[in-house]
PyMOL Python script that loads the backbone (N, CA, C, O; Angstrom):
from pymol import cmd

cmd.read_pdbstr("""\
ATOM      1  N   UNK A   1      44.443-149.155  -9.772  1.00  0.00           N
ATOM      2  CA  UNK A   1      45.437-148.162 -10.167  1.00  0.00           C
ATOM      3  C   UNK A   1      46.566-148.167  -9.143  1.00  0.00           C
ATOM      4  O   UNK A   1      46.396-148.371  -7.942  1.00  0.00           O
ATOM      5  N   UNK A   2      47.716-147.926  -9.724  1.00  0.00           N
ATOM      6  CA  UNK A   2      48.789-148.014  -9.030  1.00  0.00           C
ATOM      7  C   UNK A   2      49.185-146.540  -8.238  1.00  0.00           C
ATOM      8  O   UNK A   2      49.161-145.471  -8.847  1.00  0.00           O
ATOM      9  N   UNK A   3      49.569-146.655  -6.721  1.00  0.00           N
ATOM     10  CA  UNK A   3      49.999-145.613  -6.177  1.00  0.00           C
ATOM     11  C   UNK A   3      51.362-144.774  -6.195  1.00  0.00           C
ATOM     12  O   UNK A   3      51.749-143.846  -5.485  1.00  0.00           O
ATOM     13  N   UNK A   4      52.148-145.682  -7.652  1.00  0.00           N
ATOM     14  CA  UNK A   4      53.474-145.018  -7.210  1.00  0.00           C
ATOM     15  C   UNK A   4      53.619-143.860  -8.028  1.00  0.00           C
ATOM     16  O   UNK A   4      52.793-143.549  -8.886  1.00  0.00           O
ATOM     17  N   UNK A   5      54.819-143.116  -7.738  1.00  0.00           N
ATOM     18  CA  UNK A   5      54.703-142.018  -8.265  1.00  0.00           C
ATOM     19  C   UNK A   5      55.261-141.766  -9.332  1.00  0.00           C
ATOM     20  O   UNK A   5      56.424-142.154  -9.445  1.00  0.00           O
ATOM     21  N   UNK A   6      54.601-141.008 -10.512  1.00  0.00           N
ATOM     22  CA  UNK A   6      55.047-141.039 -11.884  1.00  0.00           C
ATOM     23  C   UNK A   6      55.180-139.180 -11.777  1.00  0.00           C
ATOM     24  O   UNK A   6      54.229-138.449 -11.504  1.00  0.00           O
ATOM     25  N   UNK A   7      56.187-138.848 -11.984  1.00  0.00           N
ATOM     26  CA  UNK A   7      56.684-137.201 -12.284  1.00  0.00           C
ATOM     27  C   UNK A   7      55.534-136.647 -13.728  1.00  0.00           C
ATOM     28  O   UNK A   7      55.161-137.231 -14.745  1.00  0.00           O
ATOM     29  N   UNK A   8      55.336-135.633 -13.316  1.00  0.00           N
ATOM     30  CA  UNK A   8      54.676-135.007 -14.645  1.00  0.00           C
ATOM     31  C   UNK A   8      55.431-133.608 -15.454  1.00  0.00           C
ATOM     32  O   UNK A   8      56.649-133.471 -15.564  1.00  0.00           O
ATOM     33  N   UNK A   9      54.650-132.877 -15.843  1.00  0.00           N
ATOM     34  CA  UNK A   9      55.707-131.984 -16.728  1.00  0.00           C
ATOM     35  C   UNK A   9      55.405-130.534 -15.918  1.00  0.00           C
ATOM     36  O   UNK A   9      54.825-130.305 -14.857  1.00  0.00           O
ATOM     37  N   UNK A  10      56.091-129.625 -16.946  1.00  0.00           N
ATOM     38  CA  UNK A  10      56.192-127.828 -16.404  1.00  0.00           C
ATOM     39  C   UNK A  10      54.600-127.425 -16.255  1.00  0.00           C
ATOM     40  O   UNK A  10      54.027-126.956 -15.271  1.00  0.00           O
ATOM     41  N   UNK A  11      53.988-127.818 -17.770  1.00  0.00           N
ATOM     42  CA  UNK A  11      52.719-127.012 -17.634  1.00  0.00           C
ATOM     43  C   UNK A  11      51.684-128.279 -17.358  1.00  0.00           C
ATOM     44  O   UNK A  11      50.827-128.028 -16.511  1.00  0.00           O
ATOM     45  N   UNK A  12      51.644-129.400 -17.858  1.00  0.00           N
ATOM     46  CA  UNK A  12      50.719-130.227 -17.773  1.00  0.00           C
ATOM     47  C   UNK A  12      51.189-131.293 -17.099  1.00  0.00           C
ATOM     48  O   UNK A  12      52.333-131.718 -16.945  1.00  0.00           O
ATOM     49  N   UNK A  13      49.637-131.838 -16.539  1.00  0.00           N
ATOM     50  CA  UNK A  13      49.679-132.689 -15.673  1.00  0.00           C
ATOM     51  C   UNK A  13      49.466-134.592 -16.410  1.00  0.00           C
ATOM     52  O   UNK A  13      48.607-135.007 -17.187  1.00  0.00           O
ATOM     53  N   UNK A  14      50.212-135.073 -15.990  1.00  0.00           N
ATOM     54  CA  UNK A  14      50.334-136.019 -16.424  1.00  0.00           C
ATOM     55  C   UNK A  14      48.934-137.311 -16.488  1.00  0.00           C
ATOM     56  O   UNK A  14      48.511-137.948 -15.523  1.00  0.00           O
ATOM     57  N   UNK A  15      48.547-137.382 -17.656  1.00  0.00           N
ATOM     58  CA  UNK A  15      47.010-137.761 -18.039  1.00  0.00           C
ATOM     59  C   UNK A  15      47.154-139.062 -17.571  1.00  0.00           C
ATOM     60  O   UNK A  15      48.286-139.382 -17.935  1.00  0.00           O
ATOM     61  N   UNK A  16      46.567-140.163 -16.865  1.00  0.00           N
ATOM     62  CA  UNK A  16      46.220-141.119 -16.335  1.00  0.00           C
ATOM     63  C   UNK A  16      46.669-142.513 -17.420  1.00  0.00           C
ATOM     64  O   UNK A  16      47.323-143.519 -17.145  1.00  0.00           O
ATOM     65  N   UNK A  17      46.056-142.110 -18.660  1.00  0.00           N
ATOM     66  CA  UNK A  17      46.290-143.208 -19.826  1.00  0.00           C
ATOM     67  C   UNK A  17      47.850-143.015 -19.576  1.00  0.00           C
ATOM     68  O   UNK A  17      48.507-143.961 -19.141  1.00  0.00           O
ATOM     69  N   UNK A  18      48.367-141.937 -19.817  1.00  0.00           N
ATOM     70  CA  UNK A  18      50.037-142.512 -19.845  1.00  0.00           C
ATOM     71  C   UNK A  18      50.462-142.854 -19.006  1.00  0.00           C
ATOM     72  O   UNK A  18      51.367-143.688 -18.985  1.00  0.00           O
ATOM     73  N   UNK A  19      49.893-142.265 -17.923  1.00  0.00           N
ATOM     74  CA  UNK A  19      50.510-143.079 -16.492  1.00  0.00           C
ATOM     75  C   UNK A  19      50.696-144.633 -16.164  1.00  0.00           C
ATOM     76  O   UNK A  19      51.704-145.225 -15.779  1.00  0.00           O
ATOM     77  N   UNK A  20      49.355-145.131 -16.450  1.00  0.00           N
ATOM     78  CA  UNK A  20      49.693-146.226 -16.868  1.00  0.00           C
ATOM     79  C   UNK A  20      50.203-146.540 -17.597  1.00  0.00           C
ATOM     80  O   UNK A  20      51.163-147.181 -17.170  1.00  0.00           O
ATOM     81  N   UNK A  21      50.166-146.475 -19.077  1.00  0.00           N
ATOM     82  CA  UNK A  21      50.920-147.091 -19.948  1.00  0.00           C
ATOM     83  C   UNK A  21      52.694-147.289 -19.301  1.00  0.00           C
ATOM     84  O   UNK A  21      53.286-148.361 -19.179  1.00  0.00           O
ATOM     85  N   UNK A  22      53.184-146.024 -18.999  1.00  0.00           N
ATOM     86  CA  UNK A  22      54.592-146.325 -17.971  1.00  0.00           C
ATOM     87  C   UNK A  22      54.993-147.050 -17.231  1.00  0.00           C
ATOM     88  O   UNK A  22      56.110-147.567 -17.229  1.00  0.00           O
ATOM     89  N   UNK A  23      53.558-147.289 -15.997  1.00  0.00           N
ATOM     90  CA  UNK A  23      53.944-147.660 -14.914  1.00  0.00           C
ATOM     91  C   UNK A  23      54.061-149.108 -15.417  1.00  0.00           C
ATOM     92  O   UNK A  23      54.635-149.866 -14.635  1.00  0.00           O
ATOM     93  N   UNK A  24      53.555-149.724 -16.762  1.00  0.00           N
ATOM     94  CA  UNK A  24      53.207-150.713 -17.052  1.00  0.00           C
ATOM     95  C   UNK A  24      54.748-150.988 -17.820  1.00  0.00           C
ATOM     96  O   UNK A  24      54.963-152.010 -18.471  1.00  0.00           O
ATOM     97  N   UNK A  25      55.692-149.976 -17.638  1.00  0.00           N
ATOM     98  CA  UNK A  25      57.159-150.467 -18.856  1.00  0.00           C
ATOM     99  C   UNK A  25      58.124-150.041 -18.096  1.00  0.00           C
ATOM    100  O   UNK A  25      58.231-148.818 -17.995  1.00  0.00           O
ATOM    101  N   UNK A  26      58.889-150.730 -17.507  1.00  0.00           N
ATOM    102  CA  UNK A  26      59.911-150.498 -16.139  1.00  0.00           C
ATOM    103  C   UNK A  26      60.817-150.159 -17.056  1.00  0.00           C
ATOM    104  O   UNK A  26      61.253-149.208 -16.407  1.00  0.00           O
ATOM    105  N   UNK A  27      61.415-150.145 -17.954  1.00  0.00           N
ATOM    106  CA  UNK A  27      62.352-149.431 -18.744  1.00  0.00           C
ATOM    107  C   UNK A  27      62.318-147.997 -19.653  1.00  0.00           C
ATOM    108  O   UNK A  27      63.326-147.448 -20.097  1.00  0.00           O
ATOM    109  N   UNK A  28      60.827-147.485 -19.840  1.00  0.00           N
ATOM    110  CA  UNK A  28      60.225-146.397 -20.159  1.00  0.00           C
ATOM    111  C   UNK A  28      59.935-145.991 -18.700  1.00  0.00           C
ATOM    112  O   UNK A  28      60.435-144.884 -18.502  1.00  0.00           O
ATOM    113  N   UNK A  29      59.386-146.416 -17.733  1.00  0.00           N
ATOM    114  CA  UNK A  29      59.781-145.665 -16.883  1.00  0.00           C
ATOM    115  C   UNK A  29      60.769-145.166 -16.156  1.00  0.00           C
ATOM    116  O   UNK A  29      60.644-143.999 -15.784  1.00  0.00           O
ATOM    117  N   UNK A  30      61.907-145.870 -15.801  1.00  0.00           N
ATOM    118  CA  UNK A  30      63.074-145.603 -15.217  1.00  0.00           C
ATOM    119  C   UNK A  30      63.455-144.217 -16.670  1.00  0.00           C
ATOM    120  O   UNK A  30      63.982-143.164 -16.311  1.00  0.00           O
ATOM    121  N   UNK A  31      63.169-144.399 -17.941  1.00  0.00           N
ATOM    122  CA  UNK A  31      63.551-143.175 -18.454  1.00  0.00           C
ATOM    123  C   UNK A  31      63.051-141.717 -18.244  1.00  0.00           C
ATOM    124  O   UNK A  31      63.651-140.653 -18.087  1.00  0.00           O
ATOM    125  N   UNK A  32      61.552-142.097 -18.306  1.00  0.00           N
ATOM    126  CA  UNK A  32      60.665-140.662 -17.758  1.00  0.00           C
ATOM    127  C   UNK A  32      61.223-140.125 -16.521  1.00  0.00           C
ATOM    128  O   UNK A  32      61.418-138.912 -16.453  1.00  0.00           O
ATOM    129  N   UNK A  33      61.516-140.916 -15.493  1.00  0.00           N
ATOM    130  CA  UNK A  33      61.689-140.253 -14.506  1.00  0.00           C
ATOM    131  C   UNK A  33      63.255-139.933 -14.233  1.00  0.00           C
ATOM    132  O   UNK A  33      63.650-139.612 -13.113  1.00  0.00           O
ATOM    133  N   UNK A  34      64.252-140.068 -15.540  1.00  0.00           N
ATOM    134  CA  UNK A  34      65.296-139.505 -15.595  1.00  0.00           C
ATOM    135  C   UNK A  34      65.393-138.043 -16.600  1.00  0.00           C
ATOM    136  O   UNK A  34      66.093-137.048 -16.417  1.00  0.00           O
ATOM    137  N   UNK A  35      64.610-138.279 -17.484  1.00  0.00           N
ATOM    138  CA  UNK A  35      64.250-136.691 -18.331  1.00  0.00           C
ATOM    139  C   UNK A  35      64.222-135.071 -17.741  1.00  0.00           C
ATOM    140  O   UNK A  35      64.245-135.296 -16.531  1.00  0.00           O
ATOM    141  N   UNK A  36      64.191-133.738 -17.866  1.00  0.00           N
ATOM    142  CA  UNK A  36      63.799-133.315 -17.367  1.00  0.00           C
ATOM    143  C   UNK A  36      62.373-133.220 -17.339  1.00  0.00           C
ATOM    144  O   UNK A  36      61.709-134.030 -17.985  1.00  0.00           O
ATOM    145  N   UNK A  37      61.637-132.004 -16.426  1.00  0.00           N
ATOM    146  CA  UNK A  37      60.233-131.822 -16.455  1.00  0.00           C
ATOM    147  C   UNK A  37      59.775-131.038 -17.606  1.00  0.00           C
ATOM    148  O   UNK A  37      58.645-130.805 -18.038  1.00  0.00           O
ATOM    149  N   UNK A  38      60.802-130.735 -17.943  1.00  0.00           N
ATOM    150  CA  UNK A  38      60.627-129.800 -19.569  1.00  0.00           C
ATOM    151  C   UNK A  38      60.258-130.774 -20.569  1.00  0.00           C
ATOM    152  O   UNK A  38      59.361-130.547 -21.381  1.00  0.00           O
ATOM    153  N   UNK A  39      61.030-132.035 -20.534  1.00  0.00           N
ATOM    154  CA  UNK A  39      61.220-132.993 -21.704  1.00  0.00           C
ATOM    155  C   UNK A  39      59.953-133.983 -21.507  1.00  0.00           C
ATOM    156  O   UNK A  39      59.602-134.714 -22.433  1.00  0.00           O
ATOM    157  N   UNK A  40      59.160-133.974 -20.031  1.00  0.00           N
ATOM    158  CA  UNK A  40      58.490-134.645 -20.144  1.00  0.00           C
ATOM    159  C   UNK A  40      56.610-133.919 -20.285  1.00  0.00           C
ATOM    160  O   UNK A  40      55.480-134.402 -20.357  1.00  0.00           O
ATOM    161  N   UNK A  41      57.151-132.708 -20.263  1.00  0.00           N
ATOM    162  CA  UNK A  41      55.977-131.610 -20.686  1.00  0.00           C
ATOM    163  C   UNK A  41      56.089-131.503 -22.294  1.00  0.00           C
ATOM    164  O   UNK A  41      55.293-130.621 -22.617  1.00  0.00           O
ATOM    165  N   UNK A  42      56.520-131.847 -23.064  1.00  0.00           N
ATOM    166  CA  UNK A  42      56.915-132.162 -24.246  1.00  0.00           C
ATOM    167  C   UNK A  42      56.264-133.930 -24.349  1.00  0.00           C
ATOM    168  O   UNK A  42      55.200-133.936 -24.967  1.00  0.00           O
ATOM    169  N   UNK A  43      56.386-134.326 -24.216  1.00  0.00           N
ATOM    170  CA  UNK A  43      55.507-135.484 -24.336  1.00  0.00           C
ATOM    171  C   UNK A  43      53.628-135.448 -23.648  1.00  0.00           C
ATOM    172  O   UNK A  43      52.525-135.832 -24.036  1.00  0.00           O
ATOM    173  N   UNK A  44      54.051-134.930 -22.775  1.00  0.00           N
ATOM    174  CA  UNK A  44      52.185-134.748 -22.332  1.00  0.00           C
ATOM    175  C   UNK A  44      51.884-134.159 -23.316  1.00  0.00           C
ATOM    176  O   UNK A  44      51.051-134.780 -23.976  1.00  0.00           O
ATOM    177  N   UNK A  45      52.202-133.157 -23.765  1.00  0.00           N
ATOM    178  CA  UNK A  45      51.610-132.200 -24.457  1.00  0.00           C
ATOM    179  C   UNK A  45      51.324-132.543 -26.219  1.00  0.00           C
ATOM    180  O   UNK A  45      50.479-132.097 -26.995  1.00  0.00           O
ATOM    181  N   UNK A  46      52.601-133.674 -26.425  1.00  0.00           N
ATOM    182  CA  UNK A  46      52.191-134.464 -27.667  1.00  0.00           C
ATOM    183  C   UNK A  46      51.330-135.406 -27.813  1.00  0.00           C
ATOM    184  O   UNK A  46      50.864-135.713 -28.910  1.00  0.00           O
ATOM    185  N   UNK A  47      50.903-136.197 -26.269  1.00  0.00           N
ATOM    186  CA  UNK A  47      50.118-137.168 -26.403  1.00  0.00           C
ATOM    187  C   UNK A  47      48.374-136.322 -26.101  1.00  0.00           C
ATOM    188  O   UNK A  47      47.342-136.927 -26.391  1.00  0.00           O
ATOM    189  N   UNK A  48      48.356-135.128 -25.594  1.00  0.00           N
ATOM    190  CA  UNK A  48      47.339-134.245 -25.224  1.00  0.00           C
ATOM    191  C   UNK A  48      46.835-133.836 -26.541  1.00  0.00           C
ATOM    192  O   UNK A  48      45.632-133.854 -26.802  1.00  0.00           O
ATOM    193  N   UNK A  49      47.782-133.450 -27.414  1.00  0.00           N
ATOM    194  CA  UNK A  49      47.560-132.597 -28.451  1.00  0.00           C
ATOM    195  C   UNK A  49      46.678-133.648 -29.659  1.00  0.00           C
ATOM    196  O   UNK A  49      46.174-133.012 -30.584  1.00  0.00           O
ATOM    197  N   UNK A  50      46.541-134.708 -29.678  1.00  0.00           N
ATOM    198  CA  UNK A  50      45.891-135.653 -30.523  1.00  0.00           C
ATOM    199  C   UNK A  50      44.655-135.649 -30.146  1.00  0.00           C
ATOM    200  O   UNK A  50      44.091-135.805 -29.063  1.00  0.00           O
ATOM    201  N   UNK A  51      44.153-135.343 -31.740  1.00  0.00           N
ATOM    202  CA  UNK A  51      42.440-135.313 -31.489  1.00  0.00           C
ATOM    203  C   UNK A  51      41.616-136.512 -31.520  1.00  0.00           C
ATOM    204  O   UNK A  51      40.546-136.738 -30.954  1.00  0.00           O
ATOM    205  N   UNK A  52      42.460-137.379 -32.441  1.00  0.00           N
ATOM    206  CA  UNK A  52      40.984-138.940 -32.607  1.00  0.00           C
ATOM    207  C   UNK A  52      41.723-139.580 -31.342  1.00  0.00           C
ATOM    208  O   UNK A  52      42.920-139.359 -31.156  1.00  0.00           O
ATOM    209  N   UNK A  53      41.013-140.336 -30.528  1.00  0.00           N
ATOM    210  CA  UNK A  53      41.693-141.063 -29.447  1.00  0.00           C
ATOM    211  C   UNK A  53      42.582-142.978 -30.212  1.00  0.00           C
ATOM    212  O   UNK A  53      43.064-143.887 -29.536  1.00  0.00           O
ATOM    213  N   UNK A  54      42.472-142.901 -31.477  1.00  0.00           N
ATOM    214  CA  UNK A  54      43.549-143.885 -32.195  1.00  0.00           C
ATOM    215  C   UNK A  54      44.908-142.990 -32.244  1.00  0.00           C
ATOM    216  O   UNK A  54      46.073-143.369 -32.124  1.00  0.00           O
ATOM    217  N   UNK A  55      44.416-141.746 -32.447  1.00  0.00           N
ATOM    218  CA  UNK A  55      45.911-140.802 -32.690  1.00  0.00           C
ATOM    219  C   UNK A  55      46.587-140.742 -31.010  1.00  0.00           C
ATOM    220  O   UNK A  55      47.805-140.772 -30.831  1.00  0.00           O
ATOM    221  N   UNK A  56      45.925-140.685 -30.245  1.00  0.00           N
ATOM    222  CA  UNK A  56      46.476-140.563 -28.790  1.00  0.00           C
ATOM    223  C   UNK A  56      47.080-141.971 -28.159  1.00  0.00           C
ATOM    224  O   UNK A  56      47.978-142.082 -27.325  1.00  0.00           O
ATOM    225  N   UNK A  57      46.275-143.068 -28.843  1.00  0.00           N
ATOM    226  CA  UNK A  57      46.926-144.005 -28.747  1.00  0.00           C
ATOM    227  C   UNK A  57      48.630-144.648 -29.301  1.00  0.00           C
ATOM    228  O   UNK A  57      49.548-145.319 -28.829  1.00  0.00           O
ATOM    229  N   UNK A  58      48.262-143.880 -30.673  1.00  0.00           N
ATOM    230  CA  UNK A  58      49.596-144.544 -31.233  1.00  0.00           C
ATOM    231  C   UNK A  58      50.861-143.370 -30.380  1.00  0.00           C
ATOM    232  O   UNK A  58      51.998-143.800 -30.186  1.00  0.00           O
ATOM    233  N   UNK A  59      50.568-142.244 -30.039  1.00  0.00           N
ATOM    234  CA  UNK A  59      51.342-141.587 -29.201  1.00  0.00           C
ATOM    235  C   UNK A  59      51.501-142.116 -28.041  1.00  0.00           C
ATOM    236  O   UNK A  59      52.667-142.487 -27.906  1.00  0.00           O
ATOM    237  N   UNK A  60      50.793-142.341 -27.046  1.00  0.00           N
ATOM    238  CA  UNK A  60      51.277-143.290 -26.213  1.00  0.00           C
ATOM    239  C   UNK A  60      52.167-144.584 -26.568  1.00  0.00           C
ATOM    240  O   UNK A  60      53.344-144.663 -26.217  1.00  0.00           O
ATOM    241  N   UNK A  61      51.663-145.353 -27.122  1.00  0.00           N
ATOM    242  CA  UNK A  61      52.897-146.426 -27.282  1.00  0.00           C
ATOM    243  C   UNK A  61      53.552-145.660 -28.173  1.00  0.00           C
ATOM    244  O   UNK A  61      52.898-144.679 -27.817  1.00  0.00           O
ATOM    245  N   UNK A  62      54.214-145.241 -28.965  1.00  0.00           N
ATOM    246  CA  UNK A  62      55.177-144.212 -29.481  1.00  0.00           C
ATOM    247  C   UNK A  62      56.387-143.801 -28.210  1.00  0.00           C
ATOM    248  O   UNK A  62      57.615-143.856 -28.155  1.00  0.00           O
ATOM    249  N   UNK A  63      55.339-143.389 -27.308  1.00  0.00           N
ATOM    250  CA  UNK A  63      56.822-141.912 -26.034  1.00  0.00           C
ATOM    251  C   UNK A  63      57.008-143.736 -25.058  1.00  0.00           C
ATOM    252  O   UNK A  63      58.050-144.032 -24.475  1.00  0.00           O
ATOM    253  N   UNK A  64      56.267-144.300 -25.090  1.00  0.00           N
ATOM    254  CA  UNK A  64      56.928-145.362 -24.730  1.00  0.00           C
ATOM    255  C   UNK A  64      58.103-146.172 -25.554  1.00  0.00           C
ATOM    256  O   UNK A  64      59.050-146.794 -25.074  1.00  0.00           O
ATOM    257  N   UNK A  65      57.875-146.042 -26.477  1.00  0.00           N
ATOM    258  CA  UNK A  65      59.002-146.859 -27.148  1.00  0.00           C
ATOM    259  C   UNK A  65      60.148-145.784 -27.919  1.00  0.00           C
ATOM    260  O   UNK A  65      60.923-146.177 -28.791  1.00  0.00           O
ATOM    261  N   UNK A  66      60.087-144.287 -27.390  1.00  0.00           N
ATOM    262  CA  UNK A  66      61.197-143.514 -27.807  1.00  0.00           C
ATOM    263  C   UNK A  66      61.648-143.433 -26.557  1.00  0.00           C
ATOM    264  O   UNK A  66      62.853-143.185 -26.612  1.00  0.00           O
ATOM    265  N   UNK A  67      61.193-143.540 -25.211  1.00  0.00           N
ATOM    266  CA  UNK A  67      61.767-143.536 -24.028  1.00  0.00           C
ATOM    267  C   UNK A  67      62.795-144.958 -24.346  1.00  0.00           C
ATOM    268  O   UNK A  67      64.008-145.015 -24.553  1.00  0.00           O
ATOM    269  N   UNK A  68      61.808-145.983 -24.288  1.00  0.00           N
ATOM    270  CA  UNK A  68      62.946-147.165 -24.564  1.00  0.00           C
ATOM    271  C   UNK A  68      64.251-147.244 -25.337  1.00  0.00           C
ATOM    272  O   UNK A  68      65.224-147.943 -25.052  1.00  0.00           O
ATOM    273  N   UNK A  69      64.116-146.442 -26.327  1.00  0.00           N
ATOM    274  CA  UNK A  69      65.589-146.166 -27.198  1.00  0.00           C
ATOM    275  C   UNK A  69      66.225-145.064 -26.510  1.00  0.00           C
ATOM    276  O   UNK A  69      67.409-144.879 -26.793  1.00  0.00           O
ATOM    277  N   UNK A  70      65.757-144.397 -25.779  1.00  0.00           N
ATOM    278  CA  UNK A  70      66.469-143.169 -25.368  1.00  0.00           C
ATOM    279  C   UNK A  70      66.896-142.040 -25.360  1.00  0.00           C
ATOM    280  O   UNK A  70      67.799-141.370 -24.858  1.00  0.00           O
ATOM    281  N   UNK A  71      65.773-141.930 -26.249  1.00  0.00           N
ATOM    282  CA  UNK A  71      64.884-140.545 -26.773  1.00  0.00           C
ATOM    283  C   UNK A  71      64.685-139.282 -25.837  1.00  0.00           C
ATOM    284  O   UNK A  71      63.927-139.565 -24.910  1.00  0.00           O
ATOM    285  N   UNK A  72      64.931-138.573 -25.816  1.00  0.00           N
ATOM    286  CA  UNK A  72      64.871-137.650 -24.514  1.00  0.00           C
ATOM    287  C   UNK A  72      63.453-136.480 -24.588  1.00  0.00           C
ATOM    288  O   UNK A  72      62.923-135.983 -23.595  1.00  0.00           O
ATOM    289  N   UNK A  73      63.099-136.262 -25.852  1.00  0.00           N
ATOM    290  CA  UNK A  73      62.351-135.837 -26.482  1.00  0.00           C
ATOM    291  C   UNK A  73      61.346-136.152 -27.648  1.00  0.00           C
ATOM    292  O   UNK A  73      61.860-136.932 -28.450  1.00  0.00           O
ATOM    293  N   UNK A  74      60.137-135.800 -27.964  1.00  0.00           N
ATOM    294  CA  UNK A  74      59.425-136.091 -28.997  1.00  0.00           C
ATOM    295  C   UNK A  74      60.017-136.154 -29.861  1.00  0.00           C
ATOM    296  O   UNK A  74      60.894-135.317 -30.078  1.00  0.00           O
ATOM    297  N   UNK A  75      59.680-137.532 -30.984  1.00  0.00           N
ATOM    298  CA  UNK A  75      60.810-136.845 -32.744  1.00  0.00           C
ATOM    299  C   UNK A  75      59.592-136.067 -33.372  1.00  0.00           C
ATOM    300  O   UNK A  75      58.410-136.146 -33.037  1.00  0.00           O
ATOM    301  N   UNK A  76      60.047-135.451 -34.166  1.00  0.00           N
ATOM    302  CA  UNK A  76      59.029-134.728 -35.067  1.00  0.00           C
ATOM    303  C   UNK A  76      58.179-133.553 -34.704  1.00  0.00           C
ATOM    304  O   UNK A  76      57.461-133.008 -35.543  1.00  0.00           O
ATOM    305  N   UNK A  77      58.267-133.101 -33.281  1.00  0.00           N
ATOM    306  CA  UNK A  77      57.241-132.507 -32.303  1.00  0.00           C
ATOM    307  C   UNK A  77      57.616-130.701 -32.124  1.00  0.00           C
ATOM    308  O   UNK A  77      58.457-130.570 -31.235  1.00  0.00           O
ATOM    309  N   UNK A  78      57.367-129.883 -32.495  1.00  0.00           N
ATOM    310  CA  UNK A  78      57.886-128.715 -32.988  1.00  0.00           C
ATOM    311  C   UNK A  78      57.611-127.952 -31.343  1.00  0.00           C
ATOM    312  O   UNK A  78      57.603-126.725 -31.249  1.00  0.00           O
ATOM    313  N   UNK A  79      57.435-128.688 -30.335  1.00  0.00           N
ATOM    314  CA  UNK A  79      57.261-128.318 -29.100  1.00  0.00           C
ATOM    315  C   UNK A  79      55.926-127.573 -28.420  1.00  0.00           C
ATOM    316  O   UNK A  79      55.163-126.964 -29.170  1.00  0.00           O
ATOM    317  N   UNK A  80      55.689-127.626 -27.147  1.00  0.00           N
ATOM    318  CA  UNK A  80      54.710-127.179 -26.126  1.00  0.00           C
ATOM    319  C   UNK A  80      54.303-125.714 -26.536  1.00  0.00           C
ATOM    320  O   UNK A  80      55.185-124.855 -26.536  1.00  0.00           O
ATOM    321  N   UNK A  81      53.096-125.404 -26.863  1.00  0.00           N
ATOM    322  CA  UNK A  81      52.704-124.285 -27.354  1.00  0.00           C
ATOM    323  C   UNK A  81      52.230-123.607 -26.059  1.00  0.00           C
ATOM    324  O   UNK A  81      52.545-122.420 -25.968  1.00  0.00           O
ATOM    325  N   UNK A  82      51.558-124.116 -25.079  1.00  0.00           N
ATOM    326  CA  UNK A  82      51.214-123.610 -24.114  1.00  0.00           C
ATOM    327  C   UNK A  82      52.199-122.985 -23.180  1.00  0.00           C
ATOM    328  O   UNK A  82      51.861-122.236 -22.263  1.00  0.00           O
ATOM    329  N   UNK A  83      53.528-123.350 -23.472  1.00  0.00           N
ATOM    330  CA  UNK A  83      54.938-122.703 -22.206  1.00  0.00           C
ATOM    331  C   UNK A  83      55.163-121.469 -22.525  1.00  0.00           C
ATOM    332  O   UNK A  83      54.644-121.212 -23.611  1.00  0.00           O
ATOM    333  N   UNK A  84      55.870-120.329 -21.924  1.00  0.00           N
ATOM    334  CA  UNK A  84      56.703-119.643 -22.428  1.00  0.00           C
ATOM    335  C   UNK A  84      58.183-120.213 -22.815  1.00  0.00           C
ATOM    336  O   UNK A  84      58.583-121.317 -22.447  1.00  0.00           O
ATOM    337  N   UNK A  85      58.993-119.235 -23.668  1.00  0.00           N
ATOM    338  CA  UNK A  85      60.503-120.039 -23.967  1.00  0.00           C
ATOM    339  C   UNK A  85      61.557-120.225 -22.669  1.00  0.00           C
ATOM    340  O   UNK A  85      62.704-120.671 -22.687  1.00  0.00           O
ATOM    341  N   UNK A  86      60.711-119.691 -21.459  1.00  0.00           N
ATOM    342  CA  UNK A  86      61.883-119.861 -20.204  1.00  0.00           C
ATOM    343  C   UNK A  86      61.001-121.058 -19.510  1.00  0.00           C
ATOM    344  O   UNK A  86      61.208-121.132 -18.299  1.00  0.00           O
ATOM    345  N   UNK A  87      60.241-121.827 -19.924  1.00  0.00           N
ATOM    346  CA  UNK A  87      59.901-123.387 -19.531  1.00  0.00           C
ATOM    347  C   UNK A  87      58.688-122.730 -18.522  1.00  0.00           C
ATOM    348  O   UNK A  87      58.190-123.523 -17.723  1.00  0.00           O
ATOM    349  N   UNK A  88      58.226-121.435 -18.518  1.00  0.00           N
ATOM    350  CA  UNK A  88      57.239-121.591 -17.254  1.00  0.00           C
ATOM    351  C   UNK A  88      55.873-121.443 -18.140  1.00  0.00           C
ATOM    352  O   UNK A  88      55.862-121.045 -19.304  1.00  0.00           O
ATOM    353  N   UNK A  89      54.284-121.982 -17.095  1.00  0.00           N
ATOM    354  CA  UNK A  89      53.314-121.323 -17.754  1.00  0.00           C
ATOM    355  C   UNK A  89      52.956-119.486 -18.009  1.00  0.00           C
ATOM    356  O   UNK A  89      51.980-119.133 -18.670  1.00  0.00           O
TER     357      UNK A  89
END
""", "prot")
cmd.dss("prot")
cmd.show_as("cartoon", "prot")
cmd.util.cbc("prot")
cmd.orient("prot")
C-alpha cells in the first residue's frame, strides 16, 4: 500500500478500495485532490452507499472516470444524507 496522501471528505473517511483505485489514476487523482472536501464527501458517500460489492465496484471506476472528465460531483447522486446542509457532521 502506498503512503501518499489521498484527502478524504467532511463526514467520511476515505475507504481504502478507493484509495487505491486513485492512487492508481494520476489524472483522477490530481482531480480529487483539487475538489472540495464537500465534493469529495459526496463521492465516499456514493461509493459507501452501495450494497452488493459489484455495485461498489462499478462506483468506483465510475468517480474515477467522472473525475477524469471533470466532474466535480456525483451525476445522478441526490447527495450525503449523513451531513447537515452547512457541510458539517
Amino acid at each position: 500500500m502506498s503512503t501518499a496522501r489521498v484527502p478524504g471528505g467532511v463526514v467520511h473517511r476515505l475507504p481504502s478500495d478507493l484509495r487505491e483505485a486513485l492512487l492508481g489514476d494520476a489524472v483522477a487523482l490530481d482531480a480529487w485532490r483539487d475538489i472540495t472536501p464537500l465534493a469529495r464527501n459526496e463521492f465516499i458517500c456514493w461509493v459507501e452507499d452501495a450494497k452488493k460489492p459489484e455495485t461498489r465496484e462499478r462506483r468506483i471506476r465510475r468517480t474515477r472516470e467522472e473525475l477524469e472528465e471533470g466532474m466535480r460531483r456525483p451525476c445522478c447522486w441526490p447527495g450525503c444524507s449523513h451531513r447537515e446542509r452547512n457541510g458539517r457532521a
